[in-house]
N, C-alpha and C positions, 0 to 999 in steps of 0.2 A: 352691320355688326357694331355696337358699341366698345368703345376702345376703353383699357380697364384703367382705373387711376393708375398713378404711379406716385412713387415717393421720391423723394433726392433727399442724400443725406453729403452733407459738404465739409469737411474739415481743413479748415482754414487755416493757412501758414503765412510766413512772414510773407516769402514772394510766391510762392506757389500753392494750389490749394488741390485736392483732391476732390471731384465730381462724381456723385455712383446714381446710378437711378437703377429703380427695384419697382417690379410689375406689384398685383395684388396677389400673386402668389411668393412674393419673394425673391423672384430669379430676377440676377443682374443682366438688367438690358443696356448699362454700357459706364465705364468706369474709367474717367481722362484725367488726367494732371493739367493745369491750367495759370499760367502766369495773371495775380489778383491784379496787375495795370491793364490787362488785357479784360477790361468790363464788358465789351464788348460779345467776345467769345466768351464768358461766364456768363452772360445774361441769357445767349444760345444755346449753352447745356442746361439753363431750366427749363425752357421755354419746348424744349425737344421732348418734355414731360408732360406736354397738352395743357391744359385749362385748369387749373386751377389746382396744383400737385402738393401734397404734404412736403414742405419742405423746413431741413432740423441744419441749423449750423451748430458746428462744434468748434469753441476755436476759445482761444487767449489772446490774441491777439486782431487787428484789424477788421473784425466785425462789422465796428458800425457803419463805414459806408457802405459795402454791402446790403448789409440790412434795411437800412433805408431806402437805397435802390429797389429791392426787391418789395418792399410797403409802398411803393409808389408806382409802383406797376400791379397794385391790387393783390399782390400774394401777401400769406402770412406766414416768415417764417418764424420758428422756434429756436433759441437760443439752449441750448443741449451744455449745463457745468460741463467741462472736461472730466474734473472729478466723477461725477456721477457715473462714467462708463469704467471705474474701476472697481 
């Protein structure tokens, strides 16, 4: 059986960030708060998403390492204004 995309949508904070990944029906398969010095375990809550996952950061802050991170290991995230989800 082929296993379905998933998405992660991540909202980024000063020291902590929020983690959600969301099957192709919507339903949240799993949602962690996660310390952004802890790269390590942030890199494991995408990578829990399979091959190749939509992934959208929301964030004002601390982005760019991240981002970078995650463009160097072949994913392509989206940078999501904060504004825009009001």
């Amino acid at each position: 059986m082929e296993r379905q995309r998933q998405y992660v949508g991540i909202d980024l904070h000063r020291r902590r960030s929020v983690i959600v990944r969301r099957d192709d029906d919507g339903s949240t398969l799993s949602c962690v708060r996660v310390d952004n010095v802890d790269l390590d375990a942030f890199s494991a809550e995408i990578a829990a998403a399979g091959e190749h996952p939509e992934v959208v950061l929301e964030a004002t802050y601390g982005w760019v390492r991240h981002e970078r991170r995650m463009t160097g290991r072949g994913e392509e995230p989206r940078l999501r204004p904060v504004a825009a989800g009001r």
